[in-house]
OpenMM code with the backbone's topology and positions (N, CA, C; nanometers):
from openmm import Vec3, app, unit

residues = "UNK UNK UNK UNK UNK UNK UNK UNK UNK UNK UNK UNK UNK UNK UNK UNK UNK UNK UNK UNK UNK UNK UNK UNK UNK UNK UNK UNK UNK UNK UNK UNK UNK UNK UNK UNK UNK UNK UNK UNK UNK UNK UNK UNK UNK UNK UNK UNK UNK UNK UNK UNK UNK UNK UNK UNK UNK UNK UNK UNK UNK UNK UNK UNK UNK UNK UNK UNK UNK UNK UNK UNK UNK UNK UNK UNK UNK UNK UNK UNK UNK UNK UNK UNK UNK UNK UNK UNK UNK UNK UNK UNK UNK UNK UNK UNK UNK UNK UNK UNK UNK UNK UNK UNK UNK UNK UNK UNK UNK UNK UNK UNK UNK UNK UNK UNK UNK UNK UNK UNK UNK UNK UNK UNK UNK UNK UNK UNK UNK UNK UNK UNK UNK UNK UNK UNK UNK UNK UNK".split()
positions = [
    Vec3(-6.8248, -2.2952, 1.7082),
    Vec3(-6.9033, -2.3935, 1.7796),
    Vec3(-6.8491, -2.4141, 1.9217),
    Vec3(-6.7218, -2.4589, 1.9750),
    Vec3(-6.6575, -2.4392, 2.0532),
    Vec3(-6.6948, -2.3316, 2.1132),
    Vec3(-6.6691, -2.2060, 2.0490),
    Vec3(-6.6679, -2.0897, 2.1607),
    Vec3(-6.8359, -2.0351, 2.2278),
    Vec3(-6.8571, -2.0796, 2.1083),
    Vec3(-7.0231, -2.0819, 2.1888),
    Vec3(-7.0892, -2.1710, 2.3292),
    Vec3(-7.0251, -2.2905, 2.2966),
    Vec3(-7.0445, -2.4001, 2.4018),
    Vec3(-7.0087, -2.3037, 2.5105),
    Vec3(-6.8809, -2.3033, 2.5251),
    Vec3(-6.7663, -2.2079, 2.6444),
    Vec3(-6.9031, -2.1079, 2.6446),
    Vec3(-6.9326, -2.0515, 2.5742),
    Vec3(-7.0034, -1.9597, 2.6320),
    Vec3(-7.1217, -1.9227, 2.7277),
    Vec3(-7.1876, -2.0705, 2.6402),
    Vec3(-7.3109, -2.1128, 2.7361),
    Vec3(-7.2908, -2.1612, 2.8807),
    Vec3(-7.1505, -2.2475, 2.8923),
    Vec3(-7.0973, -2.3042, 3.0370),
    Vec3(-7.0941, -2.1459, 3.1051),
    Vec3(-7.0530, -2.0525, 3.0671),
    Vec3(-7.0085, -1.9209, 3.1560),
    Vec3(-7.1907, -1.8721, 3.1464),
    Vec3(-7.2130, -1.8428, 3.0588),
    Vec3(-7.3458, -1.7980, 3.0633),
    Vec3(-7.4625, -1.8560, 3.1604),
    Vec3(-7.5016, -1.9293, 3.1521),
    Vec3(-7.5893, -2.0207, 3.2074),
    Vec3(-7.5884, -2.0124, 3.3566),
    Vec3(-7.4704, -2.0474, 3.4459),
    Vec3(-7.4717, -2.0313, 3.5458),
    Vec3(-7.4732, -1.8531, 3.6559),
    Vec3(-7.4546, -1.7544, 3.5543),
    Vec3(-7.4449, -1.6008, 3.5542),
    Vec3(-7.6025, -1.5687, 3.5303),
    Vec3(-7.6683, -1.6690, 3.4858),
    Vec3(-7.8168, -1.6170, 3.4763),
    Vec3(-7.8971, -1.7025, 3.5721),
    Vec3(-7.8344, -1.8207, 3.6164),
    Vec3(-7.8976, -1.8820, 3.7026),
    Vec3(-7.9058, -1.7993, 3.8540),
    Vec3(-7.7186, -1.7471, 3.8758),
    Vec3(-7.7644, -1.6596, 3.9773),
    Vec3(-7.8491, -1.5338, 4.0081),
    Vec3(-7.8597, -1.4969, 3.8964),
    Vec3(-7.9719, -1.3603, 3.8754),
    Vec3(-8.0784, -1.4060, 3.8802),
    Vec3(-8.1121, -1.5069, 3.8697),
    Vec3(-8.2871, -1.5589, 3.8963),
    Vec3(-8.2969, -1.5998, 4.0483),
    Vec3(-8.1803, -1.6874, 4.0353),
    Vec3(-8.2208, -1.6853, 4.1981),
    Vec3(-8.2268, -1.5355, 4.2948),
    Vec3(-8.0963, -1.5118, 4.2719),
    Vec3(-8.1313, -1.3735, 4.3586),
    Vec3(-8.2745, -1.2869, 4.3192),
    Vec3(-8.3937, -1.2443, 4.1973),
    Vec3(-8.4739, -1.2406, 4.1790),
    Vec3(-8.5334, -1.2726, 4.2628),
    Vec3(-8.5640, -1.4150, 4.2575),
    Vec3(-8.6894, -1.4820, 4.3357),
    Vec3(-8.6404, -1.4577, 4.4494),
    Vec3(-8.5330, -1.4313, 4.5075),
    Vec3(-8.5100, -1.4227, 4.6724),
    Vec3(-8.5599, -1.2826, 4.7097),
    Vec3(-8.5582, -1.2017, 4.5972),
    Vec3(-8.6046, -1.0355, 4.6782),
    Vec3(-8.7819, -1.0581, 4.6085),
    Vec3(-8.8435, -1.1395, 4.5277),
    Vec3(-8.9722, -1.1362, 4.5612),
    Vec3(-9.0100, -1.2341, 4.6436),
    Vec3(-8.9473, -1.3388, 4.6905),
    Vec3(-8.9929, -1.4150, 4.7892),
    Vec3(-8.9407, -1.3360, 4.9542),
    Vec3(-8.8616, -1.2289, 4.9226),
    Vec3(-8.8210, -1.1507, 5.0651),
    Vec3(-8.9404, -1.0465, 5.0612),
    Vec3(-9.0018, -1.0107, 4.9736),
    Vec3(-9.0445, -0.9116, 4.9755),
    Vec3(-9.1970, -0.9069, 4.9388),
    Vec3(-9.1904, -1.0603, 4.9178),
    Vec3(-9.3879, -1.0598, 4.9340),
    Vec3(-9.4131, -1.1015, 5.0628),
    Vec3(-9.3030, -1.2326, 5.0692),
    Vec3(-9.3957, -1.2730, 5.1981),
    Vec3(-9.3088, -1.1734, 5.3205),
    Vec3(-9.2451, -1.0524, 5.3443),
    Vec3(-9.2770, -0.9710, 5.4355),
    Vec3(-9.4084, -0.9017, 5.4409),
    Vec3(-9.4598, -0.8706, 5.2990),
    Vec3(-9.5642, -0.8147, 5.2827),
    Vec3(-9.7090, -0.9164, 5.3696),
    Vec3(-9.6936, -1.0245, 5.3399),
    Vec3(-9.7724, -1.1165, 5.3710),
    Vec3(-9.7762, -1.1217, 5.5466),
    Vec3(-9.6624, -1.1599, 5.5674),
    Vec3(-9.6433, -1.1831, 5.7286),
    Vec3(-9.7256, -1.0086, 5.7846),
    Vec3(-9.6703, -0.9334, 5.7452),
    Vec3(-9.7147, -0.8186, 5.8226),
    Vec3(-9.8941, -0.7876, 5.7925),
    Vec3(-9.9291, -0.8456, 5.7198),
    Vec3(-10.0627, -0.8688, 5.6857),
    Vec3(-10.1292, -0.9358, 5.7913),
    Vec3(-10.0733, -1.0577, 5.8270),
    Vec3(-10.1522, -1.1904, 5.9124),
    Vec3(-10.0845, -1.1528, 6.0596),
    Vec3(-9.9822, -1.0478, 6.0906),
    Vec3(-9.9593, -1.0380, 6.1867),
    Vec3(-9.9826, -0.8640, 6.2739),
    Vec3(-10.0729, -0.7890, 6.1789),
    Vec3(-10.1318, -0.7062, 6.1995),
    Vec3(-10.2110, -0.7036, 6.3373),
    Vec3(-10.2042, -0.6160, 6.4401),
    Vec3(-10.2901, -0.6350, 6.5250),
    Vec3(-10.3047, -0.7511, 6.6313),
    Vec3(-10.2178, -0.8106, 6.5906),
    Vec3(-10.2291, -0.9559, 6.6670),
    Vec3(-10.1005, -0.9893, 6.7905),
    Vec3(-10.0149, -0.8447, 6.8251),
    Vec3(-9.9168, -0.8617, 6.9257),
    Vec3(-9.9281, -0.7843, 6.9971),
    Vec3(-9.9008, -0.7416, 7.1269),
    Vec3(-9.9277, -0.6443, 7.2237),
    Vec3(-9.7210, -0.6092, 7.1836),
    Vec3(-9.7494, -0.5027, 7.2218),
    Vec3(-9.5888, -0.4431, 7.2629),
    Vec3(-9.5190, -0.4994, 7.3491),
    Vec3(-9.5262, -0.5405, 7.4306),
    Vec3(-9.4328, -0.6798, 7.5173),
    Vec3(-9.4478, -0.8097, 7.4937),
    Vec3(-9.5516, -0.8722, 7.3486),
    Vec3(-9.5295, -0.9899, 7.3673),
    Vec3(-9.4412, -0.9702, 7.1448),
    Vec3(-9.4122, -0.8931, 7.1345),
    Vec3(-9.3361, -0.8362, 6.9946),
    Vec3(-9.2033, -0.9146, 6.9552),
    Vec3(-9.1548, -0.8901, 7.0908),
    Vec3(-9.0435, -0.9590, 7.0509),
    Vec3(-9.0000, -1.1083, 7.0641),
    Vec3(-9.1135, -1.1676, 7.1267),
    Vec3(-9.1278, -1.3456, 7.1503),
    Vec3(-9.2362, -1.3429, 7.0000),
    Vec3(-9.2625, -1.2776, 6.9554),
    Vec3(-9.3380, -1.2956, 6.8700),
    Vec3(-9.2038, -1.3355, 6.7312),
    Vec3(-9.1683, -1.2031, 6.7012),
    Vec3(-9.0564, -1.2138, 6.6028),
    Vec3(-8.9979, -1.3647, 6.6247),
    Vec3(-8.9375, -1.3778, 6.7110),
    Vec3(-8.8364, -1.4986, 6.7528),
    Vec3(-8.9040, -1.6417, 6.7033),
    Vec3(-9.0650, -1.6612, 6.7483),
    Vec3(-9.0985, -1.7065, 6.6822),
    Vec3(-9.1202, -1.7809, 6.5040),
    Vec3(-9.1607, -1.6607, 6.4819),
    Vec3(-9.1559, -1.6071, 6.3202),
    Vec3(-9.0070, -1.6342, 6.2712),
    Vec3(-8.8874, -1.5626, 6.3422),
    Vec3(-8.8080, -1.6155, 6.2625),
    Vec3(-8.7716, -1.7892, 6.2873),
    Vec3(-8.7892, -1.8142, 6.4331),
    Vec3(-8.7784, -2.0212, 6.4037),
    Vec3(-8.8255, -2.0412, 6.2593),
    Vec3(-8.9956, -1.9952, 6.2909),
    Vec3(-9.0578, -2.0839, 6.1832),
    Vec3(-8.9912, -2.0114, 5.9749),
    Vec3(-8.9148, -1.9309, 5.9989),
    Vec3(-8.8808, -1.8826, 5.8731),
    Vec3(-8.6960, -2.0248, 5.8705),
    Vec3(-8.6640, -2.0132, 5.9619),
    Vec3(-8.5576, -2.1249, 6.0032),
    Vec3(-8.5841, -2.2140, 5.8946),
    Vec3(-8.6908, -2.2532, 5.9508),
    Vec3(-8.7260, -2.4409, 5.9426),
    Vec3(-8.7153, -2.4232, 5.7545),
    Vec3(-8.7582, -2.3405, 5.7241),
    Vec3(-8.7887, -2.3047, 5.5476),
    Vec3(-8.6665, -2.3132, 5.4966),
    Vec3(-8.5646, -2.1965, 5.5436),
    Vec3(-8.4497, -2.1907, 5.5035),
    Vec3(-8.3528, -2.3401, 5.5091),
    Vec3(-8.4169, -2.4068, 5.6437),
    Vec3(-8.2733, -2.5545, 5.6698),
    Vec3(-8.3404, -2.6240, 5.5469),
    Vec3(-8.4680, -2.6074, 5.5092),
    Vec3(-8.5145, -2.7583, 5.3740),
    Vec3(-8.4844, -2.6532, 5.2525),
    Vec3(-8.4434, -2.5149, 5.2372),
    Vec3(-8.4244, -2.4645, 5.1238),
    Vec3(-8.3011, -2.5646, 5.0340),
    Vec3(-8.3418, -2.5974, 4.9522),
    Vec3(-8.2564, -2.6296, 4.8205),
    Vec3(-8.2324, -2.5780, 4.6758),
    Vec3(-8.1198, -2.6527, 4.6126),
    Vec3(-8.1513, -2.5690, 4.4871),
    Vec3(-8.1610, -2.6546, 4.4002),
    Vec3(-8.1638, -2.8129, 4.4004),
    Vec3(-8.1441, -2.9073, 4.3613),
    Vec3(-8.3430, -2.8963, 4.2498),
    Vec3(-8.4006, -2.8979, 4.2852),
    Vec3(-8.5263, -2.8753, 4.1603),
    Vec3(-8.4770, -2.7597, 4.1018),
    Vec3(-8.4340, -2.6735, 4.1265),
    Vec3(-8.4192, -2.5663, 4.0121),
    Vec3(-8.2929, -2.6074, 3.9301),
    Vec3(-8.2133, -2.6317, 3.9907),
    Vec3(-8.1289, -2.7189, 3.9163),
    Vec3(-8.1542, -2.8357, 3.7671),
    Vec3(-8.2447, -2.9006, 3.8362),
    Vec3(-8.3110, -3.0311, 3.7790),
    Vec3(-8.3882, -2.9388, 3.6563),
    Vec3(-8.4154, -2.8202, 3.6746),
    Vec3(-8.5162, -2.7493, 3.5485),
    Vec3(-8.4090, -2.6841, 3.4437),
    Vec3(-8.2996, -2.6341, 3.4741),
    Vec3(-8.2148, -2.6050, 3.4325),
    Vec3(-8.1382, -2.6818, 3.3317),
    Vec3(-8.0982, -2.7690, 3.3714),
    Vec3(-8.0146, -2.9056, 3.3319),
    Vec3(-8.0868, -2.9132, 3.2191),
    Vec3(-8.2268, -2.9979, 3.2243),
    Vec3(-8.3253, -3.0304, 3.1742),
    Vec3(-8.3744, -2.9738, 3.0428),
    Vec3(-8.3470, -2.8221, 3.0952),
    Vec3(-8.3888, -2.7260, 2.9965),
    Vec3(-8.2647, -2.7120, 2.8816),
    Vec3(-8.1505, -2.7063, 2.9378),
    Vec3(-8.0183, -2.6955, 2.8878),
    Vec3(-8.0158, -2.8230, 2.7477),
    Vec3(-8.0043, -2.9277, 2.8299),
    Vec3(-8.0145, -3.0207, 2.7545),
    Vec3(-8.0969, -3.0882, 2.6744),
    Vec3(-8.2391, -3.0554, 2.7023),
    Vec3(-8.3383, -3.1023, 2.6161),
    Vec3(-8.3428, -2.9893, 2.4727),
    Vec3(-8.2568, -2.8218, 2.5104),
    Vec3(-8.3034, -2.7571, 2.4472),
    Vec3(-8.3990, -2.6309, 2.4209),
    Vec3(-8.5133, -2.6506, 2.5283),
    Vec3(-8.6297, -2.5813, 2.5820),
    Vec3(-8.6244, -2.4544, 2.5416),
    Vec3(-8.6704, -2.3936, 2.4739),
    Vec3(-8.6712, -2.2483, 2.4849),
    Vec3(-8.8387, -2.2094, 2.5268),
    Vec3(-8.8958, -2.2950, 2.5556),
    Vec3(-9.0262, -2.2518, 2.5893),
    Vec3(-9.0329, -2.1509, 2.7342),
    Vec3(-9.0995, -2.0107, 2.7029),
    Vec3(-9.0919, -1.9686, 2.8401),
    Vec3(-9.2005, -2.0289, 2.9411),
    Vec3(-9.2626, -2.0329, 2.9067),
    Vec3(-9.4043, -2.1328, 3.0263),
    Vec3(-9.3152, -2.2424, 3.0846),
    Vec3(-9.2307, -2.3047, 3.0124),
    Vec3(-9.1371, -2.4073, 3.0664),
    Vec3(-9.0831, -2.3279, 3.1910),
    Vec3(-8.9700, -2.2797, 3.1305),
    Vec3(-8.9164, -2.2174, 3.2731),
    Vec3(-8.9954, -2.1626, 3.3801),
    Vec3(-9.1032, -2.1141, 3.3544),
    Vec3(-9.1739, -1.9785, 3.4496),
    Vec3(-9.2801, -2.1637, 3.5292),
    Vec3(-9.2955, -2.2348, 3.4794),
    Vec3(-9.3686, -2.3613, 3.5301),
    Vec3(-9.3244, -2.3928, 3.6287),
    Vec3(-9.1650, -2.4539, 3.5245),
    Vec3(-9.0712, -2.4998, 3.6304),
    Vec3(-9.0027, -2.4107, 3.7763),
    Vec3(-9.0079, -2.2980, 3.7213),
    Vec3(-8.9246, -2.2183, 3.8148),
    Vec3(-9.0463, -2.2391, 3.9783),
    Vec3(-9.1625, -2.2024, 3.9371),
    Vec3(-9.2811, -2.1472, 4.0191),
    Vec3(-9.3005, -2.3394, 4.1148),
    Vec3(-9.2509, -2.4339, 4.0100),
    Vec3(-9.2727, -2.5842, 4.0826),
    Vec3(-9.1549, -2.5875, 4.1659),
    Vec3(-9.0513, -2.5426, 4.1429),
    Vec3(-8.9038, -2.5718, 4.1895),
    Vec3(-8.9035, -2.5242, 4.3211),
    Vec3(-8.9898, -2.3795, 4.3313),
    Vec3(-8.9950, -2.3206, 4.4762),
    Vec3(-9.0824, -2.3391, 4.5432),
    Vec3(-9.1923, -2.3929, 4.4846),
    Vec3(-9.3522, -2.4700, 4.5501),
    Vec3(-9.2572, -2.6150, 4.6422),
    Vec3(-9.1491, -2.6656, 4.5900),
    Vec3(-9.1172, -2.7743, 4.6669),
    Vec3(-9.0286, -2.7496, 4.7696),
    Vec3(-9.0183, -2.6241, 4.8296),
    Vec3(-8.9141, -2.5840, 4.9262),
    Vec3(-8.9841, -2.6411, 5.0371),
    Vec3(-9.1547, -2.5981, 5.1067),
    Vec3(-9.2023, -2.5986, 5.1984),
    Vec3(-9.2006, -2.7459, 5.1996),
    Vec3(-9.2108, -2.8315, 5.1140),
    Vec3(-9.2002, -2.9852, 5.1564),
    Vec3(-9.1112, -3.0468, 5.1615),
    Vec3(-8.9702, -2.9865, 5.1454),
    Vec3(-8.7978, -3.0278, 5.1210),
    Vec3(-8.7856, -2.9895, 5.2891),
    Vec3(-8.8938, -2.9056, 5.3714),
    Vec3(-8.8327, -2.8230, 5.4961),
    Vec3(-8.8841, -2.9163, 5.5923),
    Vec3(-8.9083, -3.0490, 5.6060),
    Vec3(-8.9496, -3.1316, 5.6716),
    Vec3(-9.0685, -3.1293, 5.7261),
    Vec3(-9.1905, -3.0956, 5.6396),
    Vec3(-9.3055, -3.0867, 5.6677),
    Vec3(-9.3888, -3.2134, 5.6578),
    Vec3(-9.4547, -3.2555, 5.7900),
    Vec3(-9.5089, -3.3958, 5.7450),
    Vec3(-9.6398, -3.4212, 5.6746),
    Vec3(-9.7116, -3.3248, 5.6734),
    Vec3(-9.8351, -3.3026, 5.6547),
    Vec3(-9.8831, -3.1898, 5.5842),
    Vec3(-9.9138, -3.1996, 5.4871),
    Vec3(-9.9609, -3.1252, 5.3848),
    Vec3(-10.0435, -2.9974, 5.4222),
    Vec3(-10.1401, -3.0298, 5.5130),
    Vec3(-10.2557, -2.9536, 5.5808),
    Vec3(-10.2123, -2.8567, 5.6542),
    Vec3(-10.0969, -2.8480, 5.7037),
    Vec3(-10.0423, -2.7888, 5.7718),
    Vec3(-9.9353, -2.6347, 5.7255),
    Vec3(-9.9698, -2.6569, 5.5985),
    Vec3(-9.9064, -2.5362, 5.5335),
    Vec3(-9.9727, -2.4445, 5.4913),
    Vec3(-9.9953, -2.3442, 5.5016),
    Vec3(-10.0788, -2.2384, 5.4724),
    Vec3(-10.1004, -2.1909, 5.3732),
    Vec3(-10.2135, -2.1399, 5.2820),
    Vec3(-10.2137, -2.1587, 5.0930),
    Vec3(-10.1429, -2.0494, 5.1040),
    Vec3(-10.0808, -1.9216, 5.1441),
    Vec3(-10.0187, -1.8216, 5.1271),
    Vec3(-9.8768, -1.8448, 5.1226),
    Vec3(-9.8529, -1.9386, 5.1906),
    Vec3(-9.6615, -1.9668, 5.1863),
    Vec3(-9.6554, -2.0294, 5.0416),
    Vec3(-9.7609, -2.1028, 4.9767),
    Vec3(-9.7450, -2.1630, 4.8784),
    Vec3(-9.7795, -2.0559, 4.7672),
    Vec3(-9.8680, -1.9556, 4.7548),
    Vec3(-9.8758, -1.8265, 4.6399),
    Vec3(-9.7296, -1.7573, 4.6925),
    Vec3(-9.6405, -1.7538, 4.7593),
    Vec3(-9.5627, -1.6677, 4.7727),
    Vec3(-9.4612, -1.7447, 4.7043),
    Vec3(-9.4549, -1.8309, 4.7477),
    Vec3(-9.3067, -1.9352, 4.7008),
    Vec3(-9.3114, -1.9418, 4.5315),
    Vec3(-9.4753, -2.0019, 4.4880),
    Vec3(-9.5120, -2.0149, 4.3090),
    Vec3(-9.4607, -1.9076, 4.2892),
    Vec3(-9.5356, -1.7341, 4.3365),
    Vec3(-9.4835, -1.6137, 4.2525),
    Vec3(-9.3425, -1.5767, 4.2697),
    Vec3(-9.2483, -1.6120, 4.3752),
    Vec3(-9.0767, -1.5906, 4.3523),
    Vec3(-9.0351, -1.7077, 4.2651),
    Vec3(-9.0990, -1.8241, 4.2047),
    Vec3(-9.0476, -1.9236, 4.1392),
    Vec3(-9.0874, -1.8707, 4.0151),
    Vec3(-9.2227, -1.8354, 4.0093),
    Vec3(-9.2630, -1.7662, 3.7853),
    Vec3(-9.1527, -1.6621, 3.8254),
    Vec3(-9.0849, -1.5792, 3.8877),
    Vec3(-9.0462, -1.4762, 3.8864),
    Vec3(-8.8613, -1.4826, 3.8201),
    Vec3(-8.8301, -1.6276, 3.9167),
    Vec3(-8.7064, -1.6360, 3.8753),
    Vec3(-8.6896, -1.7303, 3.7408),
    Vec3(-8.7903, -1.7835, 3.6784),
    Vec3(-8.8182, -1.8889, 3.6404),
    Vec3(-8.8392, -1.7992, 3.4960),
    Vec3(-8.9240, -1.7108, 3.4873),
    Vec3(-8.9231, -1.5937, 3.3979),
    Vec3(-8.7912, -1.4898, 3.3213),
    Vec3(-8.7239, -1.4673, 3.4598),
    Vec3(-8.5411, -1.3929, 3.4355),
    Vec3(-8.4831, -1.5109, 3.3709),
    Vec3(-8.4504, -1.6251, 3.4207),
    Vec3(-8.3714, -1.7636, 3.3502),
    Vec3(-8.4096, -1.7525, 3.1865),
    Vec3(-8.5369, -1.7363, 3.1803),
    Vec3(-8.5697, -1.7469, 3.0483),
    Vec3(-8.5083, -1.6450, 2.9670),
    Vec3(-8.5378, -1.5257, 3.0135),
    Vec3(-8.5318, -1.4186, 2.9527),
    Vec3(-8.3542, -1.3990, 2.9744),
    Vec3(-8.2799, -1.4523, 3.0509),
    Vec3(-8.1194, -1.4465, 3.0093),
    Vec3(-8.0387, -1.5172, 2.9126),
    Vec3(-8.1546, -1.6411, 3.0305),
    Vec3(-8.0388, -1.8216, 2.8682),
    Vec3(-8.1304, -1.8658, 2.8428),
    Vec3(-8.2631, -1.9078, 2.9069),
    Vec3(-8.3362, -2.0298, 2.8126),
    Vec3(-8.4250, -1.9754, 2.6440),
    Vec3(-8.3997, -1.8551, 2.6124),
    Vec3(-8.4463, -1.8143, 2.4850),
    Vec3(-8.3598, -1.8903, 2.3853),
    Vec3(-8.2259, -1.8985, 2.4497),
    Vec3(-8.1337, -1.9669, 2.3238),
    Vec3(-8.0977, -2.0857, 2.3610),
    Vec3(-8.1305, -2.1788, 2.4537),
    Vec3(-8.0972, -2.3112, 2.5180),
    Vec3(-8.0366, -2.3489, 2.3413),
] * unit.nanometer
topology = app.Topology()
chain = topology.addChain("A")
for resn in residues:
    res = topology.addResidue(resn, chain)
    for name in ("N", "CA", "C"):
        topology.addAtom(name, app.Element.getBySymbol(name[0]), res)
């Protein structure tokens, strides 16, 4: 009983980082997909690189409100209530990263684009899905 506990303390947090890192290469790697979509055609060759600079501010502002504190809160939650439901995690995971763009000091709702929000949900089911599939099957 003991060594299981110990195990879950080591476990748990070894799968938490594998989800996150997950969701960070599909949230790196859709919404590059995405950006180069909406930014197709739309820069001349000398205005490219005020363009980027741009793009990365506004990727800034995401990263300074990035937290980990809701995924956390799903974790815990899950840990302790028990949860082995995967819809739980893949819910929670996909809500945990839906709340980044409003943790990043956004005042206004309207102002966020429905694509930052399908990108953020699908790296959140994504990491939210691995969590499950490492520890929350046996919470």
């Amino acid at each position: 009983m003991v060594w299981q506990s110990v195990g879950r303390f080591i476990w748990v947090p070894i799968a938490a980082l594998v989800a996150a890192l997950v969701s960070g290469f599909v949230l790196f790697t859709l919404g590059l997909e995405r950006i180069t979509q909406a930014t197709q055609g739309k820069w001349d060759d000398a205005d490219t690189l005020s363009g980027l600079f741009d793009l990365l501010v506004q990727g800034q502002a995401l990263v300074t409100g990035l937290t980990v504190v809701p995924a956390l809160a799903v974790i815990i939650i899950g840990e302790v209530a028990r949860i082995r439901s995967a819809f739980y995690y893949v819910t929670g995971g996909g809500l945990a990263l839906v709340a980044v763009p409003l943790l990043a000091r956004y005042s206004d709702l309207s102002t966020i684009p429905s694509v930052l929000w399908q990108v953020f949900a699908t790296a959140g089911f994504a990491g939210g899905w691995v969590y499950w599939l490492l520890a929350g099957r046996n919470a």
